[in-house]
Steps between C-alpha positions, in 0.01 A plus 500: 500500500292798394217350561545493806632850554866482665773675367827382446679670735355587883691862492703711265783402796496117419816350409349363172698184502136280513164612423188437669389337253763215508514510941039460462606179247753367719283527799196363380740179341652422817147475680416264168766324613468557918870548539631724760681840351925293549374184350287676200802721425739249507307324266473784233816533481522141323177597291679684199197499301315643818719756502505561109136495488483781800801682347724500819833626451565355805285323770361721841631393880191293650490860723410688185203302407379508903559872483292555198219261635478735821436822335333397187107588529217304544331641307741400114440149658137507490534657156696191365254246647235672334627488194648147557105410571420644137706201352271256610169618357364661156180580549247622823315160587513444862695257684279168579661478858722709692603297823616782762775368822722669741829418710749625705863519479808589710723751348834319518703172387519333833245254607273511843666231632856674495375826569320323853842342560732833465251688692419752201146445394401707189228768580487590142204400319341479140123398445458469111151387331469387164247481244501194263378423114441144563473429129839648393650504851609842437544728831243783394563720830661539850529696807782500754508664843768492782251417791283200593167580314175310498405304166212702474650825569759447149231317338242824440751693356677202286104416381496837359835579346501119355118560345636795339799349337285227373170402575415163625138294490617338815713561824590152723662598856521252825298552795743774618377759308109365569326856581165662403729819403700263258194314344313827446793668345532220208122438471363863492823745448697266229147302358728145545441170671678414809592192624646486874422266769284634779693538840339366845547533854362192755398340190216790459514650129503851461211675276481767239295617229746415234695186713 
């Protein structure tokens, strides 16, 4: 946990009773095991070696861990993906093929259909794009924002920050992120091949120096 730079308390004030060392673990195991925060909790409490191997004198209310995932920064995450990333590769050869995709998701449990039928449609909204070692299927960088976003828009910056991470010889997208902008980045800026379907409109292809 040094590594990555969080302490183990948040405040000189903190109770003490859990670190955030053991509250980061116990997060990042119930997404392993995409629980919600009652049924994950429930379930540690039956995982004695769990708890042994955390050393929890006694395991946190499902509140505690949802408190501690609200404040705790983004920026300790980022820091334990990184090194989480390291574990993967020894050495600085590039990656044969990075394969880059976005989607969408509604922030909440319920489904469209129910929200449609109670009348409460979700506003909220995450747009997350991923980059992709396709050899070692190992998630080698993201980006998340809370508005509808074009693919193109996340993919500049995800090209970058993904490139300098770990290089790649090759980036595959779909046709959604088909732009000059996007092909000259990769070819000229990054010195990789790109491989993305060209887009076209009444069946007319759309030119470019590097499409």
């Amino acid at each position: 946990m040094k590594a990555i730079r969080i302490t183990p308390y948040s405040c000189k004030y903190s109770k003490k009773i859990y670190t955030q060392y053991q509250l980061l673990v116990l997060i990042l195991f119930k997404d392993y095991r995409n629980q919600h925060y009652r049924d994950f909790i429930e379930d540690i409490g039956d995982m004695a070696s769990i708890q042994e191997e955390l050393d929890l004198s006694a395991v946190p209310h499902f509140t505690t861990l949802q408190k501690f995932f609200s404040r705790i920064k983004t920026l300790y995450l980022r820091y334990a993906f990184r090194k989480t990333l390291n574990l993967f590769y020894s050495d600085d050869d590039p990656i044969p093929i990075t394969a880059i995709d976005s989607s969408g998701f509604t922030s909440g449990y319920s489904s469209y259909y129910y929200s449609v039928r109670t009348g409460k449609i979700r506003k909220h909204f995450l747009k997350t794009s991923i980059s992709v070692d396709t050899d070692q299927r190992v998630i080698t960088k993201f980006i998340a924002s809370k508005s509808r976003v074009h693919d193109t828009r996340h993919a500049h910056r995800l090209l970058r920050q993904c490139h300098k991470i770990r290089k790649s010889d090759c980036y595959v997208m779909d046709k959604g992120y088909d732009s000059e902008t996007i092909h000259r980045l990769i070819r000229q800026d990054l010195h990789a091949d790109a491989i993305i379907p060209i887009r076209s409109w009444n069946n007319e292809f759309v030119g470019g120096t590097y499409r």
